[in-house]
C-alpha positions in Angstrom: 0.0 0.0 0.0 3.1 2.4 0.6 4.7 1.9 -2.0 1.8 2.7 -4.5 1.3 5.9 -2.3 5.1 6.5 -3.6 7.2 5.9 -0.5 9.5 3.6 -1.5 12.2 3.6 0.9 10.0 2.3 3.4 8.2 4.0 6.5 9.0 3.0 10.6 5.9 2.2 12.5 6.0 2.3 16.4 3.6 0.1 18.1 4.0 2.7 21.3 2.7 1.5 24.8 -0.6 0.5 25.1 -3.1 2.6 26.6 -4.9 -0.2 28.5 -1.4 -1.5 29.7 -0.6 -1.5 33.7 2.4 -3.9 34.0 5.6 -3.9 33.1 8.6 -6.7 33.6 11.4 -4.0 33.2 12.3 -0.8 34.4 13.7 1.6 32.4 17.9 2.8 32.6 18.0 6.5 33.7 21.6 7.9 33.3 20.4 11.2 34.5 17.2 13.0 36.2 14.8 13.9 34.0 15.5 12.2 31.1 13.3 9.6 29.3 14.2 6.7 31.1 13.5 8.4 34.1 10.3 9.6 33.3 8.9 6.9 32.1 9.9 5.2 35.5 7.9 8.1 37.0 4.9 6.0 36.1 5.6 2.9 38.1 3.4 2.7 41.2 6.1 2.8 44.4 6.1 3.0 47.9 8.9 4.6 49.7 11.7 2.6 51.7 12.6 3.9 55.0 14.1 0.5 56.1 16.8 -1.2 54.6 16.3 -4.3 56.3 13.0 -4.4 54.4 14.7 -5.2 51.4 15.3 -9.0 50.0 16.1 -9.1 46.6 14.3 -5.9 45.8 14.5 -3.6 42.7 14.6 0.1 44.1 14.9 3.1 42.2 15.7 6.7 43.4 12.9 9.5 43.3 13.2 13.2 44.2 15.5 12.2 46.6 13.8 9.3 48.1 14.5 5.5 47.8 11.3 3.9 46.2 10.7 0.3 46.2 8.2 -0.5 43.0 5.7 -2.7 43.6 6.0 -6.1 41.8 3.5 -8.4 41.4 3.5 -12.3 41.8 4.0 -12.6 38.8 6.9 -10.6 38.7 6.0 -8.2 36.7 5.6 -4.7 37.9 2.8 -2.1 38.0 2.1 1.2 37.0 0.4 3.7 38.9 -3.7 3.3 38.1 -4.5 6.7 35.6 -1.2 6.8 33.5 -2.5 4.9 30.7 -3.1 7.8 28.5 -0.2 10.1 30.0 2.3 7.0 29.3 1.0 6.5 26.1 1.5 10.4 24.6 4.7 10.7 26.1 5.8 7.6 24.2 4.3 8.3 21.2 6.0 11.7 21.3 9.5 10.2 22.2 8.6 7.7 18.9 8.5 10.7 16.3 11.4 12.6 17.9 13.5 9.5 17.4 12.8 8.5 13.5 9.5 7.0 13.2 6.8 7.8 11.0 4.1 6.4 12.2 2.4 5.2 15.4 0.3 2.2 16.5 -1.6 3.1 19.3 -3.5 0.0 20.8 -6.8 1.3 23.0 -9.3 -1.0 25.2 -12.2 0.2 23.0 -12.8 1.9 19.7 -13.8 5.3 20.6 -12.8 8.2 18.3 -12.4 11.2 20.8 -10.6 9.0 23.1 -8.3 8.5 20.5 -8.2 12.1 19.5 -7.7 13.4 23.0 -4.3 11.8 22.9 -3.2 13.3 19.2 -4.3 16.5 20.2 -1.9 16.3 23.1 1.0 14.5 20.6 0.6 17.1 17.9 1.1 20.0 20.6 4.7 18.5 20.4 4.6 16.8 16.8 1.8 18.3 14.6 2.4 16.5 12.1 1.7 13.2 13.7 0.2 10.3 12.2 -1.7 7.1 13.2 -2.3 3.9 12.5 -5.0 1.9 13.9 -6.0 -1.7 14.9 -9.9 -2.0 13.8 -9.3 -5.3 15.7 -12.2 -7.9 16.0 -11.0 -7.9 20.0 -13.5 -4.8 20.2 -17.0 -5.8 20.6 -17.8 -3.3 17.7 -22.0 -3.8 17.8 -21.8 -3.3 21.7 -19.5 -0.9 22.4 -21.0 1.9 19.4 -24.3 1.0 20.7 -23.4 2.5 24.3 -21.3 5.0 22.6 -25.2 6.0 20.7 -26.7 5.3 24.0 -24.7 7.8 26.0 -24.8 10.3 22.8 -28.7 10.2 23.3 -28.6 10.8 26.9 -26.1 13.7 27.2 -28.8 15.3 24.7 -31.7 14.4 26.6 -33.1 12.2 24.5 -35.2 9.9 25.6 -33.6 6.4 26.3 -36.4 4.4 28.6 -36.8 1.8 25.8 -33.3 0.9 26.2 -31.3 -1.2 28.8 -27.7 0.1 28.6 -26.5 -3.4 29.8 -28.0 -5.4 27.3 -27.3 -3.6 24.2 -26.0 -6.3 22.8 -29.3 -8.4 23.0 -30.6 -9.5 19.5 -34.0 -7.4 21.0 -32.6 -4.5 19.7 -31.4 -5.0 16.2 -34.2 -3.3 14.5 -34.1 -0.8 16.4 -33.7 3.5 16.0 -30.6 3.4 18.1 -29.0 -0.3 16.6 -29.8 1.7 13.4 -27.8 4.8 14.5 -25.0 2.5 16.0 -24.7 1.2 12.9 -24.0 3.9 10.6 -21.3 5.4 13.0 -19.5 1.9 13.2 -19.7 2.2 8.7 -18.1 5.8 8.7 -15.5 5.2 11.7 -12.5 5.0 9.8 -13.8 8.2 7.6 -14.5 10.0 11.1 -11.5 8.9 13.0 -9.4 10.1 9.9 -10.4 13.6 10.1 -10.7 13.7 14.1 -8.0 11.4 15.3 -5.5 11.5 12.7 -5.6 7.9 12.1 -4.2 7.8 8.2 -4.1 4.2 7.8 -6.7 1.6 8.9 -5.8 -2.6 9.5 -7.7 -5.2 10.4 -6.4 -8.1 12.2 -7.0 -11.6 12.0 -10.1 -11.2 10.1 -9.6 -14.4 7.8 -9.5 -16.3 11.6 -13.0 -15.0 12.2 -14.3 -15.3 8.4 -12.7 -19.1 8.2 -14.7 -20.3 11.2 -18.1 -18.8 10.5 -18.1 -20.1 7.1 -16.9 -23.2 8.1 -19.6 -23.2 11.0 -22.3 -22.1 8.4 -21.5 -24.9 6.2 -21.5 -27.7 8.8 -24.4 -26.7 9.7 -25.9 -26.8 6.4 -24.2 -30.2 5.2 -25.4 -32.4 8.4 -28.4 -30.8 8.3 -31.6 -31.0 5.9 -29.9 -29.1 3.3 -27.3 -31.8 2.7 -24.9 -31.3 -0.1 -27.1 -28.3 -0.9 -25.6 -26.4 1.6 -22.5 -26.5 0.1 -23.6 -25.7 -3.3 -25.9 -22.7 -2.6 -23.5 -21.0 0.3 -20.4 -21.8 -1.0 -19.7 -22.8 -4.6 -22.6 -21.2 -6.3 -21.3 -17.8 -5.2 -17.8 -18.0 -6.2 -19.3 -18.9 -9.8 -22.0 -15.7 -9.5 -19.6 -13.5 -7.6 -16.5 -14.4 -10.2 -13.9 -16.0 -7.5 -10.9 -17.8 -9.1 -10.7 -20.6 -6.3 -14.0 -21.9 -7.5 -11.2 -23.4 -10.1 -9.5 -24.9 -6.7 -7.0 -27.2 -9.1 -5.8 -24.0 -10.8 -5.5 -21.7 -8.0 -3.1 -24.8 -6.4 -1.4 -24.8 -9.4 -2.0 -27.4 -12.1 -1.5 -25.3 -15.0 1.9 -24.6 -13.7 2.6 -28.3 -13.2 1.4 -29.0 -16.7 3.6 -26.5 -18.2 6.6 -28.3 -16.2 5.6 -31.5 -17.3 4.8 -29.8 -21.2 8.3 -28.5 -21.2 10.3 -31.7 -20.5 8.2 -34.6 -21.9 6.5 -32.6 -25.2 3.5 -35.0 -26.0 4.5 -37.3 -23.7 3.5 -35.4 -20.8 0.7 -36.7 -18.5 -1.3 -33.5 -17.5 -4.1 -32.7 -15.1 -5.3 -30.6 -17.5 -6.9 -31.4 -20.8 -10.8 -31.9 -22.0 -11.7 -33.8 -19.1 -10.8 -31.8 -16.4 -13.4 -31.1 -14.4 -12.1 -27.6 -14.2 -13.7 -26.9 -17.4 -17.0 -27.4 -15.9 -17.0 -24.0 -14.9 -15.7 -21.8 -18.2 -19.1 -21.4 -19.4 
């Protein structure tokens, strides 16, 4: 996609912290106060030590002139103060672009496009030129979570709401309805929106093959054991590609056949035993 766009020397994306993050296994190396390293530290939650017979095998660090004992988890991992999700995240994102990348990947709990903005505004105080990219990741519960975002739209303008259950927005009950309806249409122009508020200039989608495999393969199981029998198969599946003009309706082909035949063409001339030829069942489908 770059490259048609003309960059052709290649771009650096930063997948910077992530917003919903609150643990950490490492602390950072501060050389002197203040600098990066140190801030970034600043974060971690901490209690002060005032015995040093307290310690066994503890990390400590040293904070405005205090020695300050992080607190690690059972895990081992250690936590950042609750609240410094967001703050984190800018300043990373910030340190990103000073220091040679192009563009950042911002990872948030849900997708909200002020949420989002509220953090580039405060990036592109430092960096105005700052540029996202975004996960439109099939973690989200897109239906639910831009249902509530409607939901809570409608009630900050006193709108009425009564019909509703903010807690089971999700339920099938609403589909059809005014809000579901509203929901909708803000989850079909998000990456439009979120372009021109948030600053998010290119969209991905992850793992969506994952989700797209196992419906259709759920779909069809259903279909194939059921009443519809071989039917099932036929209408949902292969009737479409030939309607809809997919290649792998020619599966042979698309695993590559014709290339073998060639192969086998080049080195044995008429001698060749293809897969190809008049009875292929591949030509089935050419009308």
């Amino acid at each position: 996609a770059f490259l048609e766009l003309g960059v052709e020397d290649g771009i650096i994306v930063t997948r910077t912290d992530s917003l919903g993050a609150g643990l950490t296994k490492q602390i950072a190396l501060s050389r002197e106060p203040g600098d990066l390293a140190d801030q970034y530290n600043g974060f971690l939650d901490c209690e002060e030590v005032t015995d040093l017979s307290t310690l066994r095998g503890d990390v400590v660090i040293e904070r405005d002139g205090k020695l300050m004992r992080p607190k690690r988890l059972a895990s081992n991992l250690f936590q950042f103060r609750p609240g410094t999700g967001e703050d984190r995240c800018v300043m990373d994102c910030i340190a990103s672009l000073q220091n040679g990348a192009d563009l950042l990947w911002i990872e948030t709990e849900k997708p909200h496009i002020e949420q989002i903005a509220g953090m580039v505004d405060r990036i592109r105080e430092v960096v105005p030129n700052a540029k996202l990219v975004y996960n439109n990741s099939p973690s989200f519960n897109w239906t639910l979570n831009f249902r509530q975002q409607a939901y809570d739209a409608w009630s900050k303008e006193g709108r009425d709401v009564s019909a509703y259950d903010r807690a089971r927005l999700m339920s099938v009950d609403y589909d059809d309805s005014e809000l579901a309806v509203e929901a909708d249409e803000r989850i079909r122009t998000f990456q439009r929106d979120s372009a021109a508020r948030a600053g998010i200039f290119h969209h991905l989608i992850t793992l969506p093959t994952y989700h797209t495999a196992a419906l259709s393969t759920d779909n069809l199981a259903r279909e194939y054991f059921g009443d519809a029998g071989m039917l099932g198969y036929v209408k949902g599946v292969q009737r479409k590609e030939i309607r809809e003009g997919i290649a792998c309706v020619k599966h042979q082909n698309m695993s590559g056949s014709d290339i073998g035949d060639d192969h086998k063409e080049y080195f044995a001339g008429e001698a060749a035993l293809k897969a190809g030829g008049t009875h292929n069942t591949m030509n089935q489908f050419a009308a």
